[in-house]
N, C-alpha and C positions, 0 to 999 in steps of 0.2 A: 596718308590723308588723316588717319586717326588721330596721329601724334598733332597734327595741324589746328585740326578740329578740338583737340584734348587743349591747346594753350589758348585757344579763341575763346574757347567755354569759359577758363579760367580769367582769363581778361577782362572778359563780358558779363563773369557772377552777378560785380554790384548793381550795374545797370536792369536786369534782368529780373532782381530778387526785391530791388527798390521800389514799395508800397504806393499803390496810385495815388494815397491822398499827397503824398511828396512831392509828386510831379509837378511842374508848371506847365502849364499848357499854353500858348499864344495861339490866337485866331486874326488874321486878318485879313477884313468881309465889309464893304460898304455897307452892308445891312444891318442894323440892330435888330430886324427879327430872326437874321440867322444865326445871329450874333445869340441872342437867347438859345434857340435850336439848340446849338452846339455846346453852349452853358448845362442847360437841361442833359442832354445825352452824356454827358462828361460828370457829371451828378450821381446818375443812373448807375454808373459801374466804377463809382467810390473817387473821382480824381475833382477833389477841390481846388485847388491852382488855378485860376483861370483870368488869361488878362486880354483884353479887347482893344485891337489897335482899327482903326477906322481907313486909313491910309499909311503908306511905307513913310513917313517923316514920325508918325507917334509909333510905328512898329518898332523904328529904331532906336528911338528914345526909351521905349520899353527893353527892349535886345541891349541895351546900353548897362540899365539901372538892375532888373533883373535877373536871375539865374534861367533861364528858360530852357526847358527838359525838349523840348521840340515846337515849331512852328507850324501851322497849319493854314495853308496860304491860299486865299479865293484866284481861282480862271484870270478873274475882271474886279479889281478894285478902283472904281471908280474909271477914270481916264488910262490908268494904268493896268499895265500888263502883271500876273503874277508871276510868271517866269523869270522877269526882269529883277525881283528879289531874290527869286532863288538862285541866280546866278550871283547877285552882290555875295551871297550868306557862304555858297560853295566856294569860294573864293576865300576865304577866313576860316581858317582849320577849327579858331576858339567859338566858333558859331556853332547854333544846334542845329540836326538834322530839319529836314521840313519838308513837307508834301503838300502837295499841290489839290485842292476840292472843287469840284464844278458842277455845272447845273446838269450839262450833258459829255457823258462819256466821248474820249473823242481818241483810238488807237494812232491818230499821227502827231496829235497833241499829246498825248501821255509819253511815245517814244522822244517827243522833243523838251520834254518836261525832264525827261529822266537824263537825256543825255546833257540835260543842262544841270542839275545835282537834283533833280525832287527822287525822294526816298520813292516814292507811292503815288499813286493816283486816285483818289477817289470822288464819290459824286454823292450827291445830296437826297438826289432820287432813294437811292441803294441803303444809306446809312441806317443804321441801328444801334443802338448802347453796343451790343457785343461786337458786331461788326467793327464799331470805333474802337472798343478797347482792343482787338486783335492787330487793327492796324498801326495804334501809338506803339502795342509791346514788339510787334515787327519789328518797324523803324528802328526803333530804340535798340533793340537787339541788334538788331546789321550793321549798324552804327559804332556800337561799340565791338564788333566782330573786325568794321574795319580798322578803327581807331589802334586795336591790337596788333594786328597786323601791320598795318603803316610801320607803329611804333616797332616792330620788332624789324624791318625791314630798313627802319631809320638805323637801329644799332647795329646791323651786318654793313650797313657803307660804310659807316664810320668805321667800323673794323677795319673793312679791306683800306680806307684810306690811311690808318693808322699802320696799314701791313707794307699799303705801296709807301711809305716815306721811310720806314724801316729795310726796307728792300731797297729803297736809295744810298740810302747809308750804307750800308755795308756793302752794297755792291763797289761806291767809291773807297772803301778800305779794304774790299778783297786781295788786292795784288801786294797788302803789304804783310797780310797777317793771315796764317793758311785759316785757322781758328774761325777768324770772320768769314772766309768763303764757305766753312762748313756752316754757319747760321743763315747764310744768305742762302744756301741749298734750301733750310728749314722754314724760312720766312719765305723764299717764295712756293714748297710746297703747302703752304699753309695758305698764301693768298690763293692758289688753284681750288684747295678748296672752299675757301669762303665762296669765291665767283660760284663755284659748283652747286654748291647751298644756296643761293640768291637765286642762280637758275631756275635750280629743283622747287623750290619756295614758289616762283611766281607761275611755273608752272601747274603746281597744286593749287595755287590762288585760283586760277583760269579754271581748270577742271571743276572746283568746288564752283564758282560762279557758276558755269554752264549745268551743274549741276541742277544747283540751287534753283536754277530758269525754268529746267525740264522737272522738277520737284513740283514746283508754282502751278506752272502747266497740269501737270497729273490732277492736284489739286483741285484746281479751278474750274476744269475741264470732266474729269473722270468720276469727282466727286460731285458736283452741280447735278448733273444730266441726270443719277438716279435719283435726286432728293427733288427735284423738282420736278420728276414724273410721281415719285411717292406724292408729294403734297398734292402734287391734281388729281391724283387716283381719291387721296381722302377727301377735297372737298366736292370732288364731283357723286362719293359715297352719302355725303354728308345733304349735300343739297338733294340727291337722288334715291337715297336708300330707302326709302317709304313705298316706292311705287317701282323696283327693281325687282324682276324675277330671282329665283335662288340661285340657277345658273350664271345669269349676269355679274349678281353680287359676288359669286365664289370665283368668276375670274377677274374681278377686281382686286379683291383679295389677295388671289395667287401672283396680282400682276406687282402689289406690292411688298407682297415676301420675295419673288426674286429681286427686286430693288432693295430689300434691305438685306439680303444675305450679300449683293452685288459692293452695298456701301459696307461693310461689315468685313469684307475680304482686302479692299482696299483699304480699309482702314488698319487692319493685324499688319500687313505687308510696310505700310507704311513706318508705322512704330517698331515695326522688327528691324525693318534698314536704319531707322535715325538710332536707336539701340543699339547697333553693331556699328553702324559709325561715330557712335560718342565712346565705344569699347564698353557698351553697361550688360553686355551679352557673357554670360557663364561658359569660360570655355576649357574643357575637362576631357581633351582628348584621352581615346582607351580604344579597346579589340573591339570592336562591334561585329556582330553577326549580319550579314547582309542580307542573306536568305530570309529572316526572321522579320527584318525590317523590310521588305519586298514583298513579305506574305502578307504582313499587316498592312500595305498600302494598298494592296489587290483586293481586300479584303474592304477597308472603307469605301474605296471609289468602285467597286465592282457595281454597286446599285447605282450608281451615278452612269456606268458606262449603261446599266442594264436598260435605263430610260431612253438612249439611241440606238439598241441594239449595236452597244460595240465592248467586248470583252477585252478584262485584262488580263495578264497572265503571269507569274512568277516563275522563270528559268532559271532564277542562280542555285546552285547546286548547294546543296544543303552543307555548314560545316565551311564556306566562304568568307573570309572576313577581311576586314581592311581598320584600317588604324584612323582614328579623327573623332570627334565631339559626336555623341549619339544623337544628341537632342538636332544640331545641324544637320548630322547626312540623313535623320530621317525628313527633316524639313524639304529637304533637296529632294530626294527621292519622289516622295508625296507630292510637289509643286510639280516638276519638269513630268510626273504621271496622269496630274491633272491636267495640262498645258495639252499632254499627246490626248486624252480624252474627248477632251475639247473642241480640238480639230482634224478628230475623224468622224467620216460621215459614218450614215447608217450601218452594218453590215461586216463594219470593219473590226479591226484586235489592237491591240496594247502590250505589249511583250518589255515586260523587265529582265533585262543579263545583267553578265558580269563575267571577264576573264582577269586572268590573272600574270603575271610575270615574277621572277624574284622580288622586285621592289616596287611593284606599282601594282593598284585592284583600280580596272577600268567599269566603271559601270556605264550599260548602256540602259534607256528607253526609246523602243523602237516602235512606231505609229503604221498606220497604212493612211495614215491623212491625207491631206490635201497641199502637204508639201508648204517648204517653203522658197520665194523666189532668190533667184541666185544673188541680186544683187543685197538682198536686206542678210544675209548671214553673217556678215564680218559686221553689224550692228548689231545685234539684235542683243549682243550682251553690255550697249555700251547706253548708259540714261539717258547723254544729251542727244542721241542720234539716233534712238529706238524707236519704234512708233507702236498703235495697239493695232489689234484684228478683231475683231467679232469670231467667235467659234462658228461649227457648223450649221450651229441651230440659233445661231445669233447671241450665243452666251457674250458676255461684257466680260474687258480685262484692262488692265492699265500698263503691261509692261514691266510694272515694277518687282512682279515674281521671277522673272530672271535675272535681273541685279540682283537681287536681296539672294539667289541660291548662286550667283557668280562670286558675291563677295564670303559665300559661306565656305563654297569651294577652296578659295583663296587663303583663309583663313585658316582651314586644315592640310595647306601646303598641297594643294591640287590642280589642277586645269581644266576649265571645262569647253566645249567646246559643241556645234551642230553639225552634222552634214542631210543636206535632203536635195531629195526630186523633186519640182515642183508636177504638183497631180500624182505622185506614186507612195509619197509616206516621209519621216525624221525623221534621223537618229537623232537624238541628245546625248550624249556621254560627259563623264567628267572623273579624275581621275583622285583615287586616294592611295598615301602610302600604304605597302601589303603589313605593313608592321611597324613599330613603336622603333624610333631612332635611337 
């Protein structure tokens, strides 16, 4: 997926790095005061370009004459539906991206918008300068992520169709010339693998998509919910603080330091996966001491467990090592020891191992939690089919800290993997080589 990701990137540079006063932007909105509106906000966050079609006959006349960097299409123009443009537009590969803006959010219309080509959804209620600019440089990013993609997916058919006429030919000149049977051997182990490539291709396409879904999701979802209990904590401080006992206030307070340490852990987690997935992560395999990196995680999170009454503990025997990126296996470590913290209740322990074999150091962390159930275990290392849990005391998590230490795993040549009871405790394990190849 890296390699996928690494020529998408590339494709998508100019689109991406291109200055919003460049942009052009189309709006079309029966309205001239939204039509302003959206002038105004587009202003706001640097993008001068701006052309105003009233109805789809001067849309198209504008789409005709102008270069248009994306379109941005009302619900309801006039008599007219706006879906019905964004189908003409999806339809014409030389057309620009467009999404669709309404008055009111509507999840069967947005799904029917989207599966008709709109990039996006948005509404009018919700908009904001930044808000707008994150959703043009979306579009326009995806856009050109697909544009890439297509295009390189266009010149694998054209290959193989170039490989099957080549594979005709010389198949009808095999029985006279051994020489040509031995090309036509090579021509057609070469179309097996193109087909193979296109495969593997659209299948990485699918998994990045469904990615990308459950990304969105995290986003929208994991990140929203503390930021908008943080702002009602402030303005309710704000309206309220003159006439709030000291108690009251200090658990306002504490209510939105864990909301900002909550947005704050999803946000490291975030930027360390899209980081390892563009390959911008430093990776400097060497002997790591396990023991040493197991004392220092028992050592951070010990006050963390001390606050539920639940201990951790370091087993791996002193002088244990394994081979991989120190700065990754301690991140792994440290995550899947917070993850078993987390979801053990009162009273309970936290135990770090580790064995060993000739060529493999297995490390375990092992929980007396609350278990996980049987059917979520073959997900739980997978994005699009993860879900979160609340800890025991109702701590907040997004899921995304076991991808981000699956992919770190993966990347120092290991496997990782859970087994639990549910109600009796997890293991986590994952596996590193005992030594340098």
């Amino acid at each position: 997926m890296n390699e996928l990701l690494s020529t998408i990137d590339t494709e998508s540079e100019h689109y991406v790095a291109v200055e919003e006063s460049s942009l052009h932007v189309l709006l079309v909105e029966s309205s001239s005061d939204k039509s302003d509106q959206m002038r105004h906000l587009l202003q706001e966050v640097g993008y001068t370009h701006f052309s105003w079609a009233k109805d789809f006959s001067e849309a198209q006349a504008i789409l005709e004459l102008e270069k248009i960097a994306i379109a941005i299409i009302a619900e309801n123009v006039g008599d007219e539906q706006g879906i019905e443009l964004i189908w003409g537009l999806s339809s014409d590969l030389r057309s620009p991206p467009a999404m669709i803006i309404t008055d009111e959010v509507s999840r069967v219309r947005a799904e029917e918008a989207e599966n008709l080509g709109a990039k996006d959804y948005i509404s009018w209620g919700e908009l904001t300068p930044r808000l707008l600019d994150r959703a043009i440089r979306c579009v326009i990013a995806e856009n050109a992520a697909y544009d890439a993609t297509r295009h390189g997916t266009d010149d694998l058919i054209q290959r193989i169709f170039e490989l099957e006429q080549s594979y005709q030919t010389l198949e009808e000149q095999a029985g006279e010339n051994a020489h040509l049977a031995e090309q036509l051997d090579l021509a057609r182990g070469e179309l097996e693998s193109a087909l193979t490539e296109v495969v593997h291709t659209k299948d990485q396409l699918e998994m990045l998509n469904e990615e990308k879904t459950k990304l969105f999701s995290i986003i929208g979802h994991d990140l929203r919910s503390p930021l908008t209990s943080l702002i009602t904590l402030g303005e309710v401080i704000d309206m309220m603080g003159d006439t709030m006992t000291r108690e009251d206030l200090l658990e306002y307070i504490e209510g939105m330091s864990g909301n900002v340490r909550v947005v704050n852990s999803l946000l490291e987690n975030l930027l360390e996966w899209a980081r390892l997935q563009m390959d911008q992560v430093a990776f400097t395999p060497s002997i790591v001491d396990l023991s040493e990196l197991a004392s220092r995680t028992s050592e951070l999170l010990g006050p963390v467990g001390k606050q539920k009454s639940v201990t951790v503990h370091n087993e791996i025997a002193e002088g244990l090592h394994g081979f991989g990126d120190l700065n990754m296996v301690d991140t792994v470590i440290r995550n899947l020891t917070n993850n078993a913290v987390k979801f053990t209740p009162e009273g309970g322990s936290v135990s770090i191992l580790a064995e060993t074999d000739e060529s493999t150091v297995t490390i375990k962390i092992c929980d007396t939690g609350v278990g996980v159930p049987a059917e979520r275990l073959d997900t739980l290392f997978l994005l699009d089919k993860g879900s979160t849990t609340n800890g025991t005391q109702g701590e907040k998590g997004s899921g995304l800290g076991l991808i981000l230490c699956r992919d770190m795993v993966e990347k120092n040549g290991g496997k990782i993997w859970a087994e639990s009871e549910e109600g009796k405790g997890s293991t986590f394990c994952f596996t590193l080589p005992a030594s340098a190849p």
